[in-house]
N, C-alpha and C positions, 0 to 999 in steps of 0.2 A: 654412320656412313660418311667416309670422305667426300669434300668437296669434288675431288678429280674422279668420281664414280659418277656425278650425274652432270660432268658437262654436255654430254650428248645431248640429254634430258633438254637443258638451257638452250640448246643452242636451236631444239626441236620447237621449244616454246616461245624463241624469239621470234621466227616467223607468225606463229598465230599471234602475237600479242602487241604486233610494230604496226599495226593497220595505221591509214590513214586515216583524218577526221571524221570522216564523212562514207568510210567503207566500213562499215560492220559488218560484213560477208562472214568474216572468221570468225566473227565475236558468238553466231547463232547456236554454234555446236557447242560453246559452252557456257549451258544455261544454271541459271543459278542452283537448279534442282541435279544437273547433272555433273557439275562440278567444286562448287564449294558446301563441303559436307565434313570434311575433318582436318584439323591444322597441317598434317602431311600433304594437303591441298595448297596453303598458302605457302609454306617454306618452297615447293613446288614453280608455284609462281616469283616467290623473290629472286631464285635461285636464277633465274633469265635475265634479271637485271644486273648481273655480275659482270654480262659481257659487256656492258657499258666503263665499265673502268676502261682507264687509258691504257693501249696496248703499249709492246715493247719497240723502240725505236731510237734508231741513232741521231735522229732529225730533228728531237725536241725541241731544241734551243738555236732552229734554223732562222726563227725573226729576234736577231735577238746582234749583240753586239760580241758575243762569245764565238760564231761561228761563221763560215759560208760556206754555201752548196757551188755545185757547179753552174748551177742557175740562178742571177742572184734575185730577191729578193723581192720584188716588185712593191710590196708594200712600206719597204725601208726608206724606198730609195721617190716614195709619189707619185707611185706611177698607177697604184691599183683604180682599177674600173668598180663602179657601182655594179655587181653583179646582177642578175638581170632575176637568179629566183635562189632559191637555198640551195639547192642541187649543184650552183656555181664555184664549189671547193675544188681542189685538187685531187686528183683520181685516189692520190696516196694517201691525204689525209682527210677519211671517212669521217672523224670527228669533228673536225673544222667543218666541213660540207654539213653537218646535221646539226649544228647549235641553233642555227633557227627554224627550228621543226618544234612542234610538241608531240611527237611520238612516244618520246620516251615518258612525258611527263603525262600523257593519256594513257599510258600502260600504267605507273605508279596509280594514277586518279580511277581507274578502272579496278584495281584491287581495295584502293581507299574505299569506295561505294560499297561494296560487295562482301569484304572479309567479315563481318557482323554477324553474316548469316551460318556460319560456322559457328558450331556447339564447343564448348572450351570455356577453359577460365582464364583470367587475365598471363597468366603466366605461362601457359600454353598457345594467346595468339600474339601478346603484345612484342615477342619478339621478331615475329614476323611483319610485325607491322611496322618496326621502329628500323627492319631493313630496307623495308619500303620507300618510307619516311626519308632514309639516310642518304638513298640513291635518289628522291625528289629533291633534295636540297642538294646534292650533287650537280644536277643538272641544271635548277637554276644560279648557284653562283656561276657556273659557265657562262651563263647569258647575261647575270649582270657585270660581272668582268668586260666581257664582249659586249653589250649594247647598251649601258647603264639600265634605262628603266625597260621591262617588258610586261606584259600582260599578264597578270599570276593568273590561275586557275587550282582549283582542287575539287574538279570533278571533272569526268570523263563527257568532253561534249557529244551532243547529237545535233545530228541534222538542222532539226530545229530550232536549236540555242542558237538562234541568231543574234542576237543583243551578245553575247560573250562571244559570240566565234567574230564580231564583228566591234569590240570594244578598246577602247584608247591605250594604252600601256599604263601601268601602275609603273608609281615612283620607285626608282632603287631600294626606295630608305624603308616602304612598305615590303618589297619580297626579302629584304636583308632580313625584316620580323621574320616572314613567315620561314627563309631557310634556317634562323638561331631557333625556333619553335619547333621545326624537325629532328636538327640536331639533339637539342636538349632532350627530346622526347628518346629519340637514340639511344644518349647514354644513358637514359633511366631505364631502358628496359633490353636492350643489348646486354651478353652474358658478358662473365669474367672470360678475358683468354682462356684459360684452364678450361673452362665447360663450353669453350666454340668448339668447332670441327674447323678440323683445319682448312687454311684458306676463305673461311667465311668471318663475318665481321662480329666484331665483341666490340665493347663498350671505349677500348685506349683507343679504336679505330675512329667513333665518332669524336671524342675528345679533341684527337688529331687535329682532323679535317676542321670541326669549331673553333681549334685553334689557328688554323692556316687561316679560315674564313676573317677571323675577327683581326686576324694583324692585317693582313692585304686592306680590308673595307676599314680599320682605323688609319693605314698610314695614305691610302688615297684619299680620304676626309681630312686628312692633315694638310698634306701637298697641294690640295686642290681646290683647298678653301671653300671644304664643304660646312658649312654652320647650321644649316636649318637641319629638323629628320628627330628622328625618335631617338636614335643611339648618338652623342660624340664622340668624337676622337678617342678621347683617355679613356671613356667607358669601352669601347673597345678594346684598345691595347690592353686594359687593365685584365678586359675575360682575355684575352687571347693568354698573355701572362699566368693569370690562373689556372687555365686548361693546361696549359706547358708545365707547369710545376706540380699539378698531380701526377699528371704520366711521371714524369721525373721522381717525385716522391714514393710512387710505387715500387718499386725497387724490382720490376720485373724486367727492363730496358737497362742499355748497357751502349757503349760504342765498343764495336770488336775488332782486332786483328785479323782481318782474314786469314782464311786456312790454307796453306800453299795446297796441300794434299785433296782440298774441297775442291778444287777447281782446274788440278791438271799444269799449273804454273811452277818452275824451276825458277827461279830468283838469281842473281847476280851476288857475289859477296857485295857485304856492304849496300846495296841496293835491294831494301826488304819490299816487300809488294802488298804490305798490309791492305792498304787501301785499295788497288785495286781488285785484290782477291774477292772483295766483299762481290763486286757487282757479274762474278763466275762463278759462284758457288751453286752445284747441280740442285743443291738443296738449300733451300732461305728456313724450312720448317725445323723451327729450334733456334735458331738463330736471333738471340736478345737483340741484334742494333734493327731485327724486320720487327714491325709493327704487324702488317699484312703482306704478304705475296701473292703473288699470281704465278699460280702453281701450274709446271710443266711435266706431262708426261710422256715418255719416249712412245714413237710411234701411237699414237692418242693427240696428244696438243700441244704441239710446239711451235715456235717461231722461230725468224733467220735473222736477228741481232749477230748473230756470230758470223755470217754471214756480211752484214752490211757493214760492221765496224771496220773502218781502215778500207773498202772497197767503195765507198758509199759517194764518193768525190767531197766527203766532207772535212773540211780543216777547221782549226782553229786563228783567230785572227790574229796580227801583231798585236794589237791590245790585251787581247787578253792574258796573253804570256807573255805579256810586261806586267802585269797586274801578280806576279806570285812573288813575295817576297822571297828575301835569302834566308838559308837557313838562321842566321842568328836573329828574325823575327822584320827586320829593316824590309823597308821598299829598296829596289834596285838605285834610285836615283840619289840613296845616301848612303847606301850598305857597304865598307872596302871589299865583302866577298864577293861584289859581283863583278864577272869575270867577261863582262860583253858582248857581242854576238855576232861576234866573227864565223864563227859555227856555231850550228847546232850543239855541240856538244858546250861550247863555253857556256852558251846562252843559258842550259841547264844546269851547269855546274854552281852546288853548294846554293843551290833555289830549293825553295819548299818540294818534301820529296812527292809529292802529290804532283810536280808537274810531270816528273820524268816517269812514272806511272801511268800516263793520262794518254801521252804522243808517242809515236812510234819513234823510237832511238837507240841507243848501240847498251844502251844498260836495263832493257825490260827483254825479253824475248817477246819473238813474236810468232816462233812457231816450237812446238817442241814436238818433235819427232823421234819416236823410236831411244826417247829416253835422252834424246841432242836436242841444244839449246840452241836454235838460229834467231837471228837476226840481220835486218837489211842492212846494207852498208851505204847506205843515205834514205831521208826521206823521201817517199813518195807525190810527185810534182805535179801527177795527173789528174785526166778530167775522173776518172774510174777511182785515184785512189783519194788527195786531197786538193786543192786547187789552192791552197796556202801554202802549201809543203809542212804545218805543221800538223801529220796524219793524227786523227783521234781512233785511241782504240780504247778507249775507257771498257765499253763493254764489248773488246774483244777476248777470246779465248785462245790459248795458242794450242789448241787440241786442232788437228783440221776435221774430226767429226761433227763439232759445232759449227763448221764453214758452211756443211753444204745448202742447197738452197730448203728454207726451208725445214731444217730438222735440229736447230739448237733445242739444248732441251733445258738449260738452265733457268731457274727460279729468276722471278722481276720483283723488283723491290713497288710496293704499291705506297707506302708508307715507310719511313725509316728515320728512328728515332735521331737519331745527326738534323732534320726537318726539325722537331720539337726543341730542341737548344738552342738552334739558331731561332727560334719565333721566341724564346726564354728572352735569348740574351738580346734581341732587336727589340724586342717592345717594353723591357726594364730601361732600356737607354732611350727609348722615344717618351719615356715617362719620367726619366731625369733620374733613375734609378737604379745604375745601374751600378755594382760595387764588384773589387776584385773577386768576391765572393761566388758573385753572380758569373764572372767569367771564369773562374778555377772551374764550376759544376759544369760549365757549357763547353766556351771556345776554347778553351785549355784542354777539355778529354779529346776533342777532333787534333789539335796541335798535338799532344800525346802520341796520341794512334802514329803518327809518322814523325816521329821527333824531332819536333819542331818549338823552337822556343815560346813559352808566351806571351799571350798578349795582357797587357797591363791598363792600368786605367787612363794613362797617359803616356801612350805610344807616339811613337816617331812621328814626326809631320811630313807627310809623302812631299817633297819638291815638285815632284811631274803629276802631281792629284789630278787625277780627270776632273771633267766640268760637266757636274750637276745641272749646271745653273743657276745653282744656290749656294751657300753654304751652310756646313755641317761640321760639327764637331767629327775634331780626330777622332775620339773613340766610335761614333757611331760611323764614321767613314769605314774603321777596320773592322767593324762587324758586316759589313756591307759587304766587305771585299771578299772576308769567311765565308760569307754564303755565296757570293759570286764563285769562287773554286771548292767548296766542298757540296754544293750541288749542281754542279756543272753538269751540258747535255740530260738533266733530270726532267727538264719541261718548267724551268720555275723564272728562269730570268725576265721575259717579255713581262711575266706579271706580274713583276719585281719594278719594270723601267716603269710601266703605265702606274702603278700605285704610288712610287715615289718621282712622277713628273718629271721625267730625266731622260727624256726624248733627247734631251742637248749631249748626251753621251754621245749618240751616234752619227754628230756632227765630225766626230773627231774621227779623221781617215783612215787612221793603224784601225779602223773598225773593220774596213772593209779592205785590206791590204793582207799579205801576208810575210813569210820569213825574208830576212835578209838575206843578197845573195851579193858574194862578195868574190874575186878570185881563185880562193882556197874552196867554196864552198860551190863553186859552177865545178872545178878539177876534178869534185869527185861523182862526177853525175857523166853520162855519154855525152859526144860533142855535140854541140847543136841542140841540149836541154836549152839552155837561154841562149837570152842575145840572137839575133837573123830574125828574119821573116817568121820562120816555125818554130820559136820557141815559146818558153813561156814570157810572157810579158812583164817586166820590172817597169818601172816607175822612181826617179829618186825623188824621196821625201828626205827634209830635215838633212840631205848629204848622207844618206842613205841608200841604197838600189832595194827595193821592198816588191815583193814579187805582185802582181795586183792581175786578179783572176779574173773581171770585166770589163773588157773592152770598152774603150767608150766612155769608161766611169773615170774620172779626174779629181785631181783633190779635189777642184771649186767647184765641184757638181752642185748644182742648184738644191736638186732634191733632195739631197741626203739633210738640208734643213729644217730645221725643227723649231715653230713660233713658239710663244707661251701657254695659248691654247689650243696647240695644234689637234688637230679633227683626228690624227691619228690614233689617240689613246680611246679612239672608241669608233667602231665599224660601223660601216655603212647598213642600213635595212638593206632588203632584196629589191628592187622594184617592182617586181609582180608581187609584192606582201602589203605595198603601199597602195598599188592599183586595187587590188580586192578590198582592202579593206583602209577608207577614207579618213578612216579615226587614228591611222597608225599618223604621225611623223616622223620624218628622216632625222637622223642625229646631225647636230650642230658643223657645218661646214662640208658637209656631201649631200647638199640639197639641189 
């Protein structure tokens, strides 16, 4: 059976199984006698923890120095409030509102107790168990990302666990164990791709994720000067490294040329759309660079990414479209191709073709119609379309059947081996190891894919290098910058900046600023886009007019400041989490 035949089922069993701590009301009807009896029981129950993956959204990388919304940022910028209980998230983002819940990890701890009692031999439960497993350690690295230490648990509380329902938080360094103990347990007993169903996890899935986990927790032990704990740095980067180059050595992963014909896109001469064809394609299943998808079906289970992209008021910042080298491999600030940003269109011109892929401009279509390629004839300036003017339409589709509200039906990359190279070749180089060899297998197939020169082991020295705060070797700066645009709006930056301590990035104003807007480039917009009372707002930086989408916000704003340890790289408790329970305390500087 396909995955996409029992999300009903999932979605049926998410209500009975998301009770709160202390509500067992739904829990009575299924009693051990009347529900766990055959492993078709337990796949049953995993199969509801799927909706926990992160859904489809243009918004990912909204705290982050890559993007702004039309509302900016409050947490960028020090101004968030200590929320008052977990339920304190934003309406849109359901995920962020629930990290500090154990629902979901009382629904994993509730099948841990129970799945025993199911008749079976190991190979018939342990795979359900190791998807369990997969999604408990899913949901705590979320929480230690977000609050360093929290209070582990592996058992389903009751009423009565007073002592645990009212216990201190365990150390990072302690749940870091218990989620690499999940994982591993995952890839021992999770199938080969070959013998999953589609859309459901096999064994490169946990690998992945064990990979992702151990680069982030070795490089924020590095930057952070974390020394004491069970695992160090290098033993980290070392597994993360080793996980990266099994998937790699399997030879079932690939980086692909999107398919123009997968996805409904007509291309420009000379202007191929490899890259972004990948993130339209109706179908990811089969597709060597998907690890996993999160599988869409028409009229069944779709979402409105096609919809929101390029409608969403969301742009891309001046910074980060300074950050895309020229095609001959060069930063802008030393490359003769770069052609300056008079317009839009210089700005782009003979840049890494991933940018003109990414924003809405006069050499991607943006709608195709009846077999005709349209395009706007200027960026969109709006609160509705980008408040940068540099529009993101990464994951738009120029079909308008994926516009409407609510009915794209295209595949989400939940995993994508482009992830596993970048975590190759960042933690070969955070371990001093890192050789042309090492970047030919990695950063060189994503340069490939949109030809693009490569990168070598002593590349260019960026002149306008942003400010870390620290210093880094050239090479490990242009691997940084790889992952900065080849997973752009993916949900990966913010905890990228918190792991490598680089809050001082977003000191820097082009953070929160957008395109230049120069004579030539107001002529071709209505009168009265800028400049007057109702237009959009400029600002000049550096002898620049740089369009800047909040009021109020200045280059010398206070708060976009960033200390050495600022209290940022890790969230406040709730304070009703603290009131109930005495044992909890607040994280360092939101006390």
């Amino acid at each position: 059976m396909k995955l996409k035949y029992i999300i009903s089922t999932a979605i049926l069993l998410a209500g009975i199984f998301s009770c709160d701590v202390t509500d067992l009301t739904p829990l009575d009807s299924l009693t051990d006698e009347s529900y766990w009896n055959k492993p078709e029981d337990l796949k049953l129950y995993a199969t509801r923890l799927y909706t926990d993956f992160v859904k489809p959204s243009v918004k990912l990388d909204e705290r982050s120095d890559n993007c702004l919304t039309t509302n900016y940022n409050d947490y960028l910028f020090n101004e968030k409030n200590i929320p008052t209980n977990s339920d304190d998230g934003k309406e849109d983002d359901q995920e962020d509102k629930e990290i500090w819940s154990w629902k979901k990890i009382r629904a994993c701890n509730f099948f841990m107790t129970r799945y025993k009692q199911v008749p079976g031999d190991d190979s018939e439960i342990n795979p359900y168990v190791a998807e369990v497993r997969f999604f408990r350690a899913l949901d705590y690295f979320k929480k230690i990302k977000k609050y360093g230490d929290v209070p582990y648990y592996d058992k389903d509380l009751q009423t009565n666990d007073t002592e645990l329902l009212y216990k201190a938080r365990d150390s990072r360094d302690f749940v870091l164990g218990k989620i690499i103990e999940d994982l591993e347990f995952a890839i021992e007993w999770l199938p080969e791709p070959s013998k999953a169903e589609e859309g459901r996890l096999h064994k490169y899935v946990a690998m992945t994720q064990l990979a992702r986990v151990c680069l982030h927790e070795g490089t924020f032990r590095k930057y952070h000067n974390v020394s004491s704990g069970t695992f160090s740095s290098e033993e980290l980067l070392k597994k993360a490294a080793t996980m990266a180059e099994a998937i790699m050595s399997s030879g079932l992963y690939d980086i692909v040329k999107g398919d123009n014909a997968g996805c409904g896109q007509m291309p420009f001469d000379n202007y191929p759309l490899y890259y972004s064809n990948q993130f339209i394609q109706e179908s990811l299943v089969g597709n060597r660079e998907c690890i996993l998808p999160r599988i869409y079906i028409v009229d069944l289970f779709m979402h409105q990414t096609g919809r929101q992209a390029g409608e969403a008021g969301i742009g891309y910042s001046k910074d980060f479209i300074e950050s895309f080298l020229c095609k001959d491999g060069k930063p802008i600030a030393v490359s003769s191709l770069y052609q300056g940003d008079e317009t839009l269109e210089q700005e782009i011109m003979n840049r890494d073709p991933r940018l003109y892929q990414i924003i809405d401009n006069k050499n991607k279509p943006y709608l195709v119609m009846n077999g005709t390629r349209q395009v706007n004839p200027y960026s969109n300036v709006s609160p509705s379309g980008a408040v940068t003017g540099y529009q993101m339409v990464k994951f738009k589709s120029p079909l308008q059947a994926q516009a409407e509200a609510r009915k794209t039906t295209y595949d989400w990359f939940l995993y994508r081996y482009a992830e596993v190279l970048l975590i190759f070749a960042e933690a070969k180089a955070e371990l001093g190891e890192c050789t042309q060899d090492v970047l030919d297998r990695t950063i060189n197939l994503l340069r490939d894919r949109v030809e693009m020169s490569h990168l070598t082991v002593s590349p260019e020295v960026d002149a306008n290098a942003v400010n870390y705060g620290y210093t880094i070797s050239p090479l490990l700066y242009e691997i940084r910058r790889e992952r900065r645009i080849e997973l752009a709006d993916e949900g990966f930056r913010w905890d990228d900046i918190v792991r490598w301590k680089a809050g001082k990035l977003l000191e820097n104003p082009k953070t929160f600023l957008g395109m230049r807007v120069t004579p030539e480039v107001a002529a071709l917009y209505p009168t009265g886009t800028f400049y007057g009372e109702n237009g959009v707002q400029t600002v000049n930086y550096n002898g620049k007019d740089l369009i800047r989408p909040y009021a109020g916000k200045g280059l010398d704003d206070t708060g976009r400041k960033w200390t050495a340890n600022d209290k940022r790289y890790l969230e406040p408790i709730p304070l009703e989490e603290l009131t109930l329970n005495s044992n909890l305390t607040q994280n360092p500087g939101w006390e």
